[in-house]
DRENVEXVEX-753520 format. One record per residue (C-alpha): x, z, y. Coordinates in steps of 0.05 Angstrom, whole numbers, padded with zeros to 5 digits, always signed. Layout:
<recs>
XZY/...
</recs>
This chain:
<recs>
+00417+00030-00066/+00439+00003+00007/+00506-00030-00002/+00561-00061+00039/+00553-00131+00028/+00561-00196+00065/+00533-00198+00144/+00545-00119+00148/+00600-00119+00200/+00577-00058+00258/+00516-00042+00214/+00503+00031+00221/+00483+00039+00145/+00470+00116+00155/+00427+00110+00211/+00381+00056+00184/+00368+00100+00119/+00346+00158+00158/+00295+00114+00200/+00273+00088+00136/+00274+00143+00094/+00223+00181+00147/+00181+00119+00164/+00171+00115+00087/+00138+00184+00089/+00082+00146+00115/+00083+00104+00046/+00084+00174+00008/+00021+00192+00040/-00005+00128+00037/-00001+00144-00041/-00011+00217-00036/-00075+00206+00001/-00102+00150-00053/-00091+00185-00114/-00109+00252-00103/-00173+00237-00111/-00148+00217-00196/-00150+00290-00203/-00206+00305-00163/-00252+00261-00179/-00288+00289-00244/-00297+00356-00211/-00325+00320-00138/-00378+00283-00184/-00394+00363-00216/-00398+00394-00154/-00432+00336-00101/-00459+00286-00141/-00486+00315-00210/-00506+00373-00178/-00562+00336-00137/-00578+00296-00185/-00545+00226-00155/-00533+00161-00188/-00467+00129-00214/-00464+00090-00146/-00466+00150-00109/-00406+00175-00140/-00367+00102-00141/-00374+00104-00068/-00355+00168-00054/-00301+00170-00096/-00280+00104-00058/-00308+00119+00008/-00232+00131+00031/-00227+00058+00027/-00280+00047+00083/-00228+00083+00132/-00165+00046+00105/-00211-00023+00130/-00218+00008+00186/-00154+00035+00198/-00126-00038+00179/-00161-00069+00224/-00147-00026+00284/-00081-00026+00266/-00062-00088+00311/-00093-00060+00374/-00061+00012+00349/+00016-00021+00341/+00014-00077+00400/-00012-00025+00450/+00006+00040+00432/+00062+00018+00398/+00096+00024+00327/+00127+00104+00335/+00057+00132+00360/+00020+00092+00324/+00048+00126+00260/+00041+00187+00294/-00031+00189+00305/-00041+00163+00225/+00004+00237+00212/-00051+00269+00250/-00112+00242+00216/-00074+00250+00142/-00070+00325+00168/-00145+00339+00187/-00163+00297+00135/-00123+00340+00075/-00161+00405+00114/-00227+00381+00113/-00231+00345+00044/-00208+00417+00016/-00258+00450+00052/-00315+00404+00084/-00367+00466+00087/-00324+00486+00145/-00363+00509+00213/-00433+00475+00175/-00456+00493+00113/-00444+00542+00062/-00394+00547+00004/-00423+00537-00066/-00478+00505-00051/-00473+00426-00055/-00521+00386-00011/-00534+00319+00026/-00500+00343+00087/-00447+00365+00058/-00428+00307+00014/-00432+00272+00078/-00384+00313+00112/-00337+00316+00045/-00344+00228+00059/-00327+00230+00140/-00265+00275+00116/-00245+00219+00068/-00258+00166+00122/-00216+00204+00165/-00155+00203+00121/-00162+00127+00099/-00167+00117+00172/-00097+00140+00176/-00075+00106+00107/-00095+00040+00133/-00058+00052+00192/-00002+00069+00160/-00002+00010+00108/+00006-00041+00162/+00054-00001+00206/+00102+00025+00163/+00123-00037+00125/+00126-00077+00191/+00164-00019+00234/+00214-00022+00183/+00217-00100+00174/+00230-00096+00252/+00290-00052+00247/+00320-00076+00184/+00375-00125+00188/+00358-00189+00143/+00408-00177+00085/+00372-00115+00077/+00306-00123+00096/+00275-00133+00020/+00297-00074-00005/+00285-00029+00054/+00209-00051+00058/+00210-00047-00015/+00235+00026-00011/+00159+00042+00030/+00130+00018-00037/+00177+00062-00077/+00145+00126-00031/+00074+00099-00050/+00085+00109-00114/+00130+00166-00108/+00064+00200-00071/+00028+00185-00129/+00082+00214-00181/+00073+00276-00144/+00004+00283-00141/+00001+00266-00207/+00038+00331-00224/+00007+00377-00167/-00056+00354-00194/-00034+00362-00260/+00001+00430-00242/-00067+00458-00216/-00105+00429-00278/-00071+00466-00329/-00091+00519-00364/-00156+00525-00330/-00224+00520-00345/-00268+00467-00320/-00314+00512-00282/-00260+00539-00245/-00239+00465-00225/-00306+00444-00210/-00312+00507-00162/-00248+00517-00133/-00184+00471-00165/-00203+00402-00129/-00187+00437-00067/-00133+00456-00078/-00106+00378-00090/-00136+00364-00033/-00106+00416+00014/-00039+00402-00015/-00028+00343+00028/-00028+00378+00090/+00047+00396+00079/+00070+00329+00079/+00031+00302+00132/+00061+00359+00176/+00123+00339+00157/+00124+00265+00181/+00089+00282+00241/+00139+00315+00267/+00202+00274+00240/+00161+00216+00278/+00191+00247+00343/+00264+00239+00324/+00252+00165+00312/+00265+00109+00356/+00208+00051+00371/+00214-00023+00343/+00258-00071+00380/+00216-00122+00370/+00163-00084+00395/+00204-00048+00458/+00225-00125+00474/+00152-00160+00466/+00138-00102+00532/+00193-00122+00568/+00239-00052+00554/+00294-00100+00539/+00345-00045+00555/+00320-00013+00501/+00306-00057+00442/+00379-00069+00460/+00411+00000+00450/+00374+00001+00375/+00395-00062+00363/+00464-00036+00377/+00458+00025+00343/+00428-00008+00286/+00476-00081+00281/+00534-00059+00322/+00543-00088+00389/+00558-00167+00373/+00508-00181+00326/+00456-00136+00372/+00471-00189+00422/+00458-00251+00384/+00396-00218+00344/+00364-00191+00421/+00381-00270+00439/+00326-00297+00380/+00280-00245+00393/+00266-00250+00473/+00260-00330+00449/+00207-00323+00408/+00168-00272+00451/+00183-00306+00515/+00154-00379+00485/+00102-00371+00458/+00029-00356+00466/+00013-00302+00417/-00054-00322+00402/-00065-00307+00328/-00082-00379+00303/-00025-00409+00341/+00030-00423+00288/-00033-00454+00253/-00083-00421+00202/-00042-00427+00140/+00004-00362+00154/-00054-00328+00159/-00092-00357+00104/-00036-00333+00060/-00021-00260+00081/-00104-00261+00068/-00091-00279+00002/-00035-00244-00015/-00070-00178+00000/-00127-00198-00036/-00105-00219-00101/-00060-00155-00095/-00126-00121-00112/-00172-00163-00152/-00119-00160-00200/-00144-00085-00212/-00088-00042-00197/-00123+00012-00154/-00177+00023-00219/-00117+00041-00265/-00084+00091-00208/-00162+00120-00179/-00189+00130-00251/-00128+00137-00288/-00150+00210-00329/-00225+00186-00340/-00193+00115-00376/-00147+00156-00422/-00204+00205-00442/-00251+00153-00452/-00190+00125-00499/-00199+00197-00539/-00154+00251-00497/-00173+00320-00481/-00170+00338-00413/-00089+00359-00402/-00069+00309-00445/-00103+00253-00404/-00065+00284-00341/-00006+00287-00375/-00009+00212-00395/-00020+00190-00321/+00049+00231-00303/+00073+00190-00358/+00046+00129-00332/+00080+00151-00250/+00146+00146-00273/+00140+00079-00314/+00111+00058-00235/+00168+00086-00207/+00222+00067-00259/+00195+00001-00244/+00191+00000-00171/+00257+00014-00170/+00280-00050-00214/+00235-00098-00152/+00281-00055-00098/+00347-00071-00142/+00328-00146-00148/+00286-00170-00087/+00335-00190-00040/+00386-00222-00096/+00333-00251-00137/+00277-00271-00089/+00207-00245-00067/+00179-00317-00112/+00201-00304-00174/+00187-00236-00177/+00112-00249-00158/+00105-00296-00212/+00144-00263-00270/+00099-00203-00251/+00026-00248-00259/+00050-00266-00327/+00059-00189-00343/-00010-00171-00315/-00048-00214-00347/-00023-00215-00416/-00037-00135-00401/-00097-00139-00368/-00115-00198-00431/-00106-00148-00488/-00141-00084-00464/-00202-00137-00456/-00192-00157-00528/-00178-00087-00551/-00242-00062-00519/-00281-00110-00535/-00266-00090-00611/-00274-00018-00586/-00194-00006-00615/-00176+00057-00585/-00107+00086-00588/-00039+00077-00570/-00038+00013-00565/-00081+00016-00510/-00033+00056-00466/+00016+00014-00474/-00018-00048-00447/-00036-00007-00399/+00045+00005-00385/+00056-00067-00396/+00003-00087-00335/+00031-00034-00285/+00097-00040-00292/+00094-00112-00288/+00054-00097-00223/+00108-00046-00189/+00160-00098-00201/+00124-00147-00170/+00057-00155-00130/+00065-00079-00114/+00134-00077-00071/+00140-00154-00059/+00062-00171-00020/+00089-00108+00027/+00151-00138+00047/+00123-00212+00056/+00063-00186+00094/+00118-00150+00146/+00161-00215+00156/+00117-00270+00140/+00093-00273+00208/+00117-00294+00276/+00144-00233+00327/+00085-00251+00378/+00030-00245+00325/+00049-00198+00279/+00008-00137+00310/-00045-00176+00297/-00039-00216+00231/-00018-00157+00191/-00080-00122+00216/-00116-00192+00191/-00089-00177+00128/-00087-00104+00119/-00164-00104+00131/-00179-00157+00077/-00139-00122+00037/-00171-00052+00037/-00239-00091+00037/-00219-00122-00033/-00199-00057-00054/-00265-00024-00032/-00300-00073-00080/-00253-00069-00132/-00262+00006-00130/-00333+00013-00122/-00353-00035-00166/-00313+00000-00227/-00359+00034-00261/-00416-00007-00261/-00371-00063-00290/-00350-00011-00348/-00428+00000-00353/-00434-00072-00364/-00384-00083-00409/-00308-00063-00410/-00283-00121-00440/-00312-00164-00390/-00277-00118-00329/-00216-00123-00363/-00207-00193-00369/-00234-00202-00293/-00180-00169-00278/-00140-00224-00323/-00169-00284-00291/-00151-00252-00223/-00071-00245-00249/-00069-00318-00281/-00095-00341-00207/-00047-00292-00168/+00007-00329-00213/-00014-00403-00190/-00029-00384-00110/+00047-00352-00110/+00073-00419-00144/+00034-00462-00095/+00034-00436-00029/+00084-00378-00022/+00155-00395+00010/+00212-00364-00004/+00234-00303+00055/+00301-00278+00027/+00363-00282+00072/+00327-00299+00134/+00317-00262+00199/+00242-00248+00219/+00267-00302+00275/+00296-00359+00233/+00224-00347+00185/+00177-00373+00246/+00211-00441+00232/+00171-00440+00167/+00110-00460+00206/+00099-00519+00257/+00078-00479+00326/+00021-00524+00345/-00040-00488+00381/-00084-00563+00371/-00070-00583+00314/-00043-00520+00272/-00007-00547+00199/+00038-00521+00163/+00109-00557+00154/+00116-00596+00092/+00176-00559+00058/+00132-00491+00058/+00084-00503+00005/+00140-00539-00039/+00139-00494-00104/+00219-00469-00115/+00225-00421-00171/+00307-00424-00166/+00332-00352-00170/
</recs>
């Protein structure tokens, strides 16, 4: 996937996949930890929430209430990477993803007593869940930026691209442990006992990339924004070879050594658009397809295993698809991409609002369904990641990625929550929300995004006018260019 191509001379190729490959072990938990609850999720409303008797919002939240820690976990993230650092940042999100995969398996622990749901413990089964998103929304922002820090330009696309891949290679897995644990057993058995097992489950690769964290090295940019210029040097070496570490080092202690780092000072548009880009990323309704994948292809008329089996079915399109955005994005563009993948949602998104609204059930449905997220994992999935980790200047990255991590997460709260009282409503009227959202995704990336690809996170700041009084935005950036 990683190629010798132009600008490669003294790049250690080996050594930059293994960073990579265990940085993106934050992506597959990132996933792991977001869809487990697809499995779960029937058998949490059994046990905590129909048990006692508890409204349909009770269970939206809960079911969602992960997302309340990924804002918070987004929005700490800043304070986390620019203090801490990038290396123990990600190290402390390994540690929460680890108590978090104990406790959601078994929240009665110490307090209260197995089998028999209550308040309490629904609120404990919630604070677990919190706990874990806490450490997904750390790791959302982190990874994809620790990466885009170490990655030289030519490759930086499809490197960042590859943290997507993991989410959704997280996912794929769950998918089948969840599955795995499903089959062949009764649903009293998974109301009682199964879900905990998907839950516990992620304790073994949380483990994992806690301790791989140690054999890591920190961020350059990072190690050279603190002054440990020695440092940010040798990785810069070990990553570029030694003449273009000197030249790269050069561009970086420039833009950290001139500049303010106050997080409105290369003007409010940046950040206006890694808001956006995070935002539409979820209104378009992605995260309702992967949370309550099963429950939309039994309400379409499968049993129980078949509706797990589909959303296995539905992980490798996401992957098979993912994998086309890594193969293109840094020889096509992060533009076109973005926009070819709008068009694909919404025409999706379009027909399974027509087709419900007719009540047609059937396979037709699924593959609309295919049609939408594919045309998402080749696009807004992979693509908003990497933009988000190079779309903003060295000095305020920390802290605009945390901007729009948090806004991010918070759209996806809503999104989530609000689910099924929307299907309540009506499910043609969800469906083509969803629609409206894509078609606007579409004209916000042919408006206001520039193109990244080819350019070192230092050439990119010239993209915006550094200005503290009177913050704009140069006038080449918001010129639409859909040239591939």
């Amino acid at each position: 996937m990683i190629k010798n191509e132009k600008v490669t001379t003294g790049q250690n190729l080996p050594y930059i996949a293994g960073i990579t490959l265990i940085a993106t072990l934050g992506g597959l938990l990132f996933g792991y930890d977001t869809a487990v609850i697809s499995g779960a999720e029937k058998s949490v409303q059994a046990y905590l929430i129909t048990g006692q008797g508890l409204s349909t919002w009770v269970h939206g939240v809960t079911i969602s209430s992960a997302l309340i820690g990924c804002i918070l976990g987004g929005a700490v993230s800043g304070l986390f990477s620019s203090r801490l650092g990038r290396k123990k940042t990600l190290i402390i999100a390994a540690v929460l993803f680890l108590l978090s995969a104990l406790g959601s398996g078994y929240p009665e622990f110490l307090f209260f007593e197995e089998g028999k749901p209550t308040m309490g413990l629904l609120y404990m089964f919630n604070f677990y869940r919190i706990i874990g998103g806490i450490g997904v929304g750390l790791a959302s922002a982190v990874c994809p930026v620790y990466i885009g820090e170490i990655a030289p330009a030519n490759l930086r696309g499809r490197l960042v691209s590859l943290n997507q891949f993991a989410i959704i290679f997280g996912m794929l897995i769950v998918y089948f442990v969840n599955w795995g644990i499903a089959n062949g057993q009764n649903i009293e058995w998974l109301n009682e006992t199964g879900w905990r097992y998907m839950f516990l489950s992620e304790a073994i690769p949380a483990a994992l990339f806690g301790v791989l964290l140690f054999f890591v090295p920190e961020s350059p940019r990072y190690l050279s924004m603190v002054n440990r210029d020695e440092e940010a040097l040798q990785i810069l070496t070990k990553v570029n070879g030694s003449v273009n570490a000197r030249t790269i080092f050069a561009e970086i202690k420039q833009t950290v050594e001139h500049h303010s780092g106050k997080l409105y000072s290369y003007g409010k548009t940046v950040i206006i658009i890694g808001i956006l880009l995070s935002v539409f990323q979820q209104f378009v309704g992605i995260n309702v397809a992967l949370y309550y994948a099963p429950r939309i292809f039994e309400s379409m008329g499968a049993g129980k295993d078949a509706s797990m089996l589909q959303t296995v079915v539905m992980g490798v399109v996401n992957v098979l698809f993912t994998v086309l955005a890594i193969m293109t994005v840094d020889r096509w563009g992060r533009k076109p991409l973005l926009m070819v993948g709008s068009v694909g949602m919404a025409i999706g998104m379009f027909a399974i609002s027509g087709l419900a609204y007719y009540e047609v059930i059937g396979i037709s449905t699924l593959v609309f369904i295919i049609i939408y997220t594919a045309s998402f994992m080749m696009s807004w999935g992979p693509i908003c990641w990497v933009l988000i980790s190079e779309i903003f200047p060295n000095k305020i990255r920390g802290k605009a990625v945390a901007v729009a991590v948090a806004a991010q997460w918070a759209a996806n709260y809503f999104i989530s929550a609000t689910y099924p009282s929307m299907m309540e409503f009506s499910g043609a009227f969800t469906y083509g929300f969803y629609g409206v959202m894509s078609v606007l995704s579409l004209l916000f990336v042919w408006k206001m995004i520039p193109e990244t690809k080819g350019k070192s996170l230092e050439e990119l700041e010239s993209l915006w006018q550094n200005s503290p009084d009177v913050p704009t935005v140069k006038s080449n950036v918001l010129t639409p260019t859909t040239t591939i």
